[in-house]
C-alpha positions in Angstrom: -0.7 -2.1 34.2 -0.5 0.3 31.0 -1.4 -0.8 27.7 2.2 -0.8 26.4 3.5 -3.1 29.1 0.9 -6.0 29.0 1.7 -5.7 25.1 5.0 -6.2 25.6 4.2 -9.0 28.1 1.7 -10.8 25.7 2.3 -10.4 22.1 5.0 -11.6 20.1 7.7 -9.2 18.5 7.5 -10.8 15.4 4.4 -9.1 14.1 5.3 -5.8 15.9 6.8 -2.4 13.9 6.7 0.3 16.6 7.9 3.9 15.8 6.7 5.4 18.7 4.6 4.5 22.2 0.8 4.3 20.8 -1.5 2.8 22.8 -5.3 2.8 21.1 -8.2 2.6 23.1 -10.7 3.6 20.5 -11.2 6.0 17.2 -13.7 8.2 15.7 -13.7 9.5 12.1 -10.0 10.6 11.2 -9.2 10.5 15.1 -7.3 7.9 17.2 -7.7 7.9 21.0 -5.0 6.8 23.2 -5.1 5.1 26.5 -4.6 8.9 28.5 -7.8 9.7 26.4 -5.9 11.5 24.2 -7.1 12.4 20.5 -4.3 12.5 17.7 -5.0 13.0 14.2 -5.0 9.8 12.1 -2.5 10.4 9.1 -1.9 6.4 8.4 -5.4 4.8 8.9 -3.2 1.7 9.6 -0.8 1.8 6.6 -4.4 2.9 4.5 -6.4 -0.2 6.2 -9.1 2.2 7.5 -9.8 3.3 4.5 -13.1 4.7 5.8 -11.5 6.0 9.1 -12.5 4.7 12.6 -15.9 3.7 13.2 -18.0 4.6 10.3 -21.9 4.0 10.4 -21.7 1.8 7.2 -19.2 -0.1 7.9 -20.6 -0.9 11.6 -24.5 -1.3 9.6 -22.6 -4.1 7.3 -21.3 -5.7 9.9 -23.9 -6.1 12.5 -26.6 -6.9 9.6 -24.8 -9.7 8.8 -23.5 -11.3 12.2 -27.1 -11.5 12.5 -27.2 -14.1 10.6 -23.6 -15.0 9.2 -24.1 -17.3 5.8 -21.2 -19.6 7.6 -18.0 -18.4 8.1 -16.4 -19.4 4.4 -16.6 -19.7 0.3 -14.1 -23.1 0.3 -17.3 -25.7 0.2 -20.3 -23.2 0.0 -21.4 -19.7 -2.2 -22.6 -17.2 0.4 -24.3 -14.1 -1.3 -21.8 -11.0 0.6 -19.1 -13.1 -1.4 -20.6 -13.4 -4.9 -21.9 -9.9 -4.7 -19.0 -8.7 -3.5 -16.9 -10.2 -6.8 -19.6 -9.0 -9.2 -19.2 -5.6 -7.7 -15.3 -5.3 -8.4 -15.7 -7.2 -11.8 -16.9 -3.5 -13.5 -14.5 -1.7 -11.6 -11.2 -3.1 -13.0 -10.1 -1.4 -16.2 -10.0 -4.1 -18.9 -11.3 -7.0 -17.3 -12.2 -9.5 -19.5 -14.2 -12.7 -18.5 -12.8 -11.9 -15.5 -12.5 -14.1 -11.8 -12.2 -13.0 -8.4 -9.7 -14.3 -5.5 -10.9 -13.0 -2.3 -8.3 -13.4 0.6 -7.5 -11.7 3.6 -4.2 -9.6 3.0 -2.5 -8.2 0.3 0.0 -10.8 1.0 -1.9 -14.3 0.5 -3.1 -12.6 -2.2 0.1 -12.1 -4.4 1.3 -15.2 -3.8 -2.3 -16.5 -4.5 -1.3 -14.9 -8.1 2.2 -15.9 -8.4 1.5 -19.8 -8.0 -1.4 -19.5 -10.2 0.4 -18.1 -13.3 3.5 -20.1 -12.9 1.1 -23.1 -12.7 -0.9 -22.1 -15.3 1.7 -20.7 -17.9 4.2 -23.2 -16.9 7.1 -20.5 -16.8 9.2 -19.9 -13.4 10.7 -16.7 -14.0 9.0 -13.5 -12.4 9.8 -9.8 -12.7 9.6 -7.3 -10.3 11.2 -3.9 -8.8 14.0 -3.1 -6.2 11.7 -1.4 -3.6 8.3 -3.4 -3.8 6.9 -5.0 -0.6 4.7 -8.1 -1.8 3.7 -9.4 1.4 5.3 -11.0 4.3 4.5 -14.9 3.4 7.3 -17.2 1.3 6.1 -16.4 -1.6 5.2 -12.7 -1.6 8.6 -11.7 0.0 10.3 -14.2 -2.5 9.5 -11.6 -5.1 9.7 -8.7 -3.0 12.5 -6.6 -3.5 12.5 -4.2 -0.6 16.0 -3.8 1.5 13.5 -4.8 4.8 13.6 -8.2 3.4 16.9 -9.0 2.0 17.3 -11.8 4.0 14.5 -13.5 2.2 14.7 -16.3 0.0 14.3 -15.0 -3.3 12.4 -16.6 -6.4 14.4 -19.0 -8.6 15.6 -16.6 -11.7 13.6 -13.3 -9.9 14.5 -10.4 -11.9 14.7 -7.1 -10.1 14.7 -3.9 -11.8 15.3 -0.4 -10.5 12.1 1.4 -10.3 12.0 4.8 -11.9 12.4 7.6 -9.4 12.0 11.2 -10.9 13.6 12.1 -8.0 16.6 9.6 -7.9 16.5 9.1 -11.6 18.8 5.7 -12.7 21.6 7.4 -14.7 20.2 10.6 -14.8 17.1 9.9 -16.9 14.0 11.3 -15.7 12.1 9.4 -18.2 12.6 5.6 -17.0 13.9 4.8 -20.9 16.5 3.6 -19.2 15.3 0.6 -17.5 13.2 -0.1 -20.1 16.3 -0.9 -22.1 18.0 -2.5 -19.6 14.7 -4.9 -19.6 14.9 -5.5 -23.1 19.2 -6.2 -22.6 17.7 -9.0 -20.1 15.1 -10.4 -22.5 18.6 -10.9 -25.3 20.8 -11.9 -22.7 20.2 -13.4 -19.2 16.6 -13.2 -18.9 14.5 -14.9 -22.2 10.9 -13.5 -21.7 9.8 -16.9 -23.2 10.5 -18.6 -19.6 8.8 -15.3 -18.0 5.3 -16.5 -16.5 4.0 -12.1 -15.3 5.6 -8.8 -14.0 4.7 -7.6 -10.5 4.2 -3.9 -10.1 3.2 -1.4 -7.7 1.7 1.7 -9.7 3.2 4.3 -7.0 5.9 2.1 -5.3 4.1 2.3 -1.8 6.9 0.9 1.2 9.9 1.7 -1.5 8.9 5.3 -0.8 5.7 6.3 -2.4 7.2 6.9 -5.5 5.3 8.1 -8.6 6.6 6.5 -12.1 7.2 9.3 -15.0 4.7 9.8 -17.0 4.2 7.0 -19.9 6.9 4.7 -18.4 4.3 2.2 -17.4 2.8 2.1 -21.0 6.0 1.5 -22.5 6.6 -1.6 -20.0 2.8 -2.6 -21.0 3.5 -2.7 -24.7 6.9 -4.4 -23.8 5.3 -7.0 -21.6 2.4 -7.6 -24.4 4.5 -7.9 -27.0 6.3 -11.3 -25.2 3.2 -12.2 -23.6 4.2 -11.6 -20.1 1.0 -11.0 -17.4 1.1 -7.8 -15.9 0.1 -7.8 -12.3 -0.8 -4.5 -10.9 0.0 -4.6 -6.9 -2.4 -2.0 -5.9 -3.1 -3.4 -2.4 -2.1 0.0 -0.5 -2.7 2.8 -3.3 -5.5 0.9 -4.5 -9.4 0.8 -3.5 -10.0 4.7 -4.6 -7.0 6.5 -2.6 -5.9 8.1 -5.4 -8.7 9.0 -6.9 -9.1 6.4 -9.4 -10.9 3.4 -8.2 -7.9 1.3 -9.3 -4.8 3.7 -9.6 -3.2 2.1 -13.0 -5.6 3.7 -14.6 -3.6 6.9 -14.0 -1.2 5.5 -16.5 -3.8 4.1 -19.0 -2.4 0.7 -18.9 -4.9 -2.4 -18.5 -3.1 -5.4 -16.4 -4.1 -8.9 -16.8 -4.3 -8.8 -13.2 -5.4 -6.3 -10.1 -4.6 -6.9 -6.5 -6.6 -5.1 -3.8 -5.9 -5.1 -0.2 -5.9 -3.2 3.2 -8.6 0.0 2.3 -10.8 -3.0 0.6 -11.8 -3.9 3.7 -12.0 -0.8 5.6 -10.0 -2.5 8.5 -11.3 -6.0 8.5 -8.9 -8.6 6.5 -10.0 -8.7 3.0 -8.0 -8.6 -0.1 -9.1 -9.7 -3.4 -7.5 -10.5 -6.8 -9.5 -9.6 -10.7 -7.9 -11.4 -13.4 -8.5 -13.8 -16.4 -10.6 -16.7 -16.1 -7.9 -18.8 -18.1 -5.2 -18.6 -14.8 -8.0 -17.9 -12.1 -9.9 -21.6 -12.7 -6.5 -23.2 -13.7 -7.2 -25.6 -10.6 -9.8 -26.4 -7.8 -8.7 -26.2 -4.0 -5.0 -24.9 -5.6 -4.9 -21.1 -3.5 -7.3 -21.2 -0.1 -7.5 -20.9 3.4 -10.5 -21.5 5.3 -12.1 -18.0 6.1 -11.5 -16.8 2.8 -14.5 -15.3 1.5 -16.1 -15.2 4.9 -19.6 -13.1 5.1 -18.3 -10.4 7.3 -15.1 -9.4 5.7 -17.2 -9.6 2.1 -20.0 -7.5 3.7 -17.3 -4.6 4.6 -16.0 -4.9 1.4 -19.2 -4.1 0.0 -20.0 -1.6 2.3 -16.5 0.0 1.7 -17.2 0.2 -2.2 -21.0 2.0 -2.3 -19.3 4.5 0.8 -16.8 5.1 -1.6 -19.5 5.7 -4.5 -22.6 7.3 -2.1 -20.1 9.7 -0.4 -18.1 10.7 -3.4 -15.1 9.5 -1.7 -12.7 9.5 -5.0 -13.6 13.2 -5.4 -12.6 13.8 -2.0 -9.2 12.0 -2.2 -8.7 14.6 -5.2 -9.6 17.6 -3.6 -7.8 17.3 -0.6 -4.9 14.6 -1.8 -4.4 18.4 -4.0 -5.0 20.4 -1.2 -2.9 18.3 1.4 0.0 18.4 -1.5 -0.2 21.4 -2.1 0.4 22.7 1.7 2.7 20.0 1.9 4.7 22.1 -0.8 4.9 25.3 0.6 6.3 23.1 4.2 8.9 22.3 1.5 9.7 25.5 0.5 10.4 26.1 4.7 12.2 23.7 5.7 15.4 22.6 3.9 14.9 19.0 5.3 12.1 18.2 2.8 13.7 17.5 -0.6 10.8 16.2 -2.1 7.0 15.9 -2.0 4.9 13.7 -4.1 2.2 11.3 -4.5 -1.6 11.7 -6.5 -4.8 12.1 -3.8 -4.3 10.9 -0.5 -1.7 8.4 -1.2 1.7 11.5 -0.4 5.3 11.0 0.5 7.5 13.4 1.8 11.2 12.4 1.6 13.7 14.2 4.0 17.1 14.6 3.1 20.1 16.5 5.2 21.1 18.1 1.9 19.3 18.9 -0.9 22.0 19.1 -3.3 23.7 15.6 -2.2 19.8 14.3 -1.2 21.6 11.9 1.5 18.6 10.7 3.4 17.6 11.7 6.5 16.8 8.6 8.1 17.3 9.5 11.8 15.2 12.6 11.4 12.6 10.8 10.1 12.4 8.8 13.0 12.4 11.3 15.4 10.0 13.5 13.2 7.4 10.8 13.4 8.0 10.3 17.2 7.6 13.9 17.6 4.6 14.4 15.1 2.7 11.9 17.7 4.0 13.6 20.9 2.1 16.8 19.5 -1.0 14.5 18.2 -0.5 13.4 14.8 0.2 10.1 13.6 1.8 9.0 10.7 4.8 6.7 9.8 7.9 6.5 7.5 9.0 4.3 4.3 11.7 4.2 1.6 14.2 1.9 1.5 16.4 4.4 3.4 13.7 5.0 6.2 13.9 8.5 5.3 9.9 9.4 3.5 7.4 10.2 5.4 3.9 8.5 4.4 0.7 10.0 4.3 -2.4 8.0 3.7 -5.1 9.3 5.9 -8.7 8.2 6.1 -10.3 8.6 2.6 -12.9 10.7 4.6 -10.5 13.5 5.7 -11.3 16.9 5.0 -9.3 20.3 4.3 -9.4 21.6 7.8 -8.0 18.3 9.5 -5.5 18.6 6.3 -4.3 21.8 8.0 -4.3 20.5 11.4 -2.0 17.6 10.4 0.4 20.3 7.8 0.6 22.3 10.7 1.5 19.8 13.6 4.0 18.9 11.1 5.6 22.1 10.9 6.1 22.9 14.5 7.3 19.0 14.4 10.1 19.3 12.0 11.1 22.7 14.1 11.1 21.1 16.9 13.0 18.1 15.7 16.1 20.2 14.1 16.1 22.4 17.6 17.0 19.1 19.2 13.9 18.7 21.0 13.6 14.9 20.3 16.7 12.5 21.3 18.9 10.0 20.1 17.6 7.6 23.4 13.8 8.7 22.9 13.5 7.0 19.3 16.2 4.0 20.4 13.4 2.1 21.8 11.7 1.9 18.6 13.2 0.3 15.5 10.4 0.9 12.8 12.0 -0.8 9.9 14.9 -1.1 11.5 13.9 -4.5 12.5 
């Protein structure tokens, strides 16, 4: 029985978001291999999870030093050294941390909502801030302040403010700047929304699942000096662009802005669950046994954390997510200048979106193609998925070891993809079967 069948016999569909019929049996660097032995190019590393690609020799060192003699299996009642060293390591790495604490956790969504009880316990304020488009997580309390169309059917936070997030692209009444919503934010604070009951504001730094959007330059300072001057935390989701993908260790720093908070995720771990949170010491020791689980902090996930960080540094990882996040964009532009279906292209090193639209003048998206473009980029051995909240941008976060020659590998599988897709190659009935975000 295949692979895909005894998955459909076994697992649950609630954890399940399938955009085409891949069946892993293994990996190797930037590569996948599929149960017909099959190698496809690996343009998603797991949503950016496998951060170091598949397999790599420090990863598997970390890991098998330390299951040789695991320090217990948590942090809740006992220190174990992969733990502490692993928080003293990301300490440095945040951009104004100040007497600083770490959260470690196992997702980027326990550890939002590890952040959103703490400051609302610790400030006393209920109200939270955050953006039409921004996937938290997918517990209560991430996806209550989530704002992403995936999730409308989610019980929101009590007094959540969502504001549009600014797409240079789509700009919100035709200002490219984002001015605009930083006055509509400052109408809220006189009106509806008094930033004296406003505990932090939740931001993504490229709005990752909303559809890898970069903010204009110098809107997120203005929302810092905003959010400082009412003494609002800033809480910089940075679980999938995070963790060096775009060439900054923690991508805020692209916008100069220091948050009182960082949240790191998926690529922290290089594929194992780890996530971790740096913040103040004044909200991060508000209470004892307040934000845990029992594996937190377990020796195995904090050893690949470790291991993932002195790759990162040894192998001059950042500089590589420059060079060919630039080169990748760059080829990723002249597929633009093709094919008519790509209206846009954008992102900073490999964290890239390509949005697809039927019409570049009206930029109505082109959600079905997408689909099918994705089904038809893994027929032909690529894999990569889509995002947006019109399904419609395709998202490109490869291995953080991925070099200019697989970068034209993947450009070019594209290309004879999107052909293939607008000749009719791909059917309605082929991509029926799988609903991606469709639910």
């Amino acid at each position: 029985m295949s692979l895909l069948r005894r998955d459909e016999n076994a697992l649950s569909n609630l954890q399940k978001l399938r955009f085409f019929p891949l069946a892993i049996t293994g990996g190797s660097g930037c590569y996948l291999i599929d149960e017909e032995g099959r190698r496809l190019l690996d343009f998603s590393a797991s949503w950016g999870a496998a951060s170091l690609g598949n397999g790599h020799p420090a990863l598997r060192r970390a890991i098998n030093e330390v299951m040789g003699s695991p320090a217990g299996a948590s942090i809740l009642s006992a220190v174990n050294q992969p733990a502490i060293e692993l928080a003293e390591a990301l300490i440095p790495l945040v951009s104004g941390a100040k007497d600083a604490r770490v959260w470690i956790g196992h997702a980027g969504s326990d550890a939002n909502e590890a952040v959103l009880r703490a400051v609302m316990a610790a400030t006393g304020k209920k109200r939270i801030i955050s953006f039409v488009g921004a996937y938290h997580g997918c517990t209560t309390g991430s996806m209550a302040i989530s704002g992403h169309t995936v999730q409308q059917d989610a019980e929101k936070a009590e007094g959540l403010l969502l504001l549009p997030y600014p797409d240079p692209y789509r700009p919100v009444d035709g200002d490219h700047s984002g001015q605009t919503i930083i006055e509509r934010l400052k109408h809220h604070f006189a009106t509806d929304c008094p930033p004296h009951e406003v505990a932090a504001l939740f931001f993504e730094p490229i709005l990752s699942d909303g559809g890898l959007i970069v903010p204009p330059e110098g809107f997120m300072k203005r929302l810092e000096t905003l959010c400082k001057e009412h003494g609002i935390y800033m809480v910089a989701d940075e679980v999938k662009v995070g963790s060096g993908r775009t060439g900054e260790f923690s991508c805020h720093i692209h916008d100069n802005i220091e948050p009182d908070f960082v949240v790191f995720g998926k690529g922290l771990g290089g594929g194992l669950p780890l996530s971790a949170v740096v913040g103040p010491a004044t909200v991060m020791n508000h209470a004892s046994a307040f934000a845990m689980q029992t594996l937190h902090g377990n020796p195995v996930s904090a050893s690949a954390g470790l291991a993932v960080l002195q790759t990162l540094h040894r192998e001059k990882l950042l500089e590589n997510a420059v060079d060919v996040g630039g080169y990748l964009l760059e080829r990723l532009q002249d597929l633009k200048q093709k094919h008519l279906l790509i209206g846009d292209v954008r992102g900073r090193g490999l964290a890239l979106g390509v949005e697809l639209v039927r019409d570049r003048s009206t930029k109505e998206p082109a959600d079905i193609e997408a689909a099918k473009l994705v089904f038809r980029s893994f027929e032909l051995g690529l894999v990569l998925y889509y995002v947006g909240l019109s399904g419609n941008v395709l998202e490109l976060t490869p291995p953080l070891t991925l070099s200019r020659a697989q970068a034209d590998e993947g450009v070019d599988i594209l290309d004879q993809a999107i052909s293939d897709v607008l000749a009719g190659v791909v059917s309605d009935e082929q991509v029926a079967a799988y609903k991606g975000w469709g639910g």
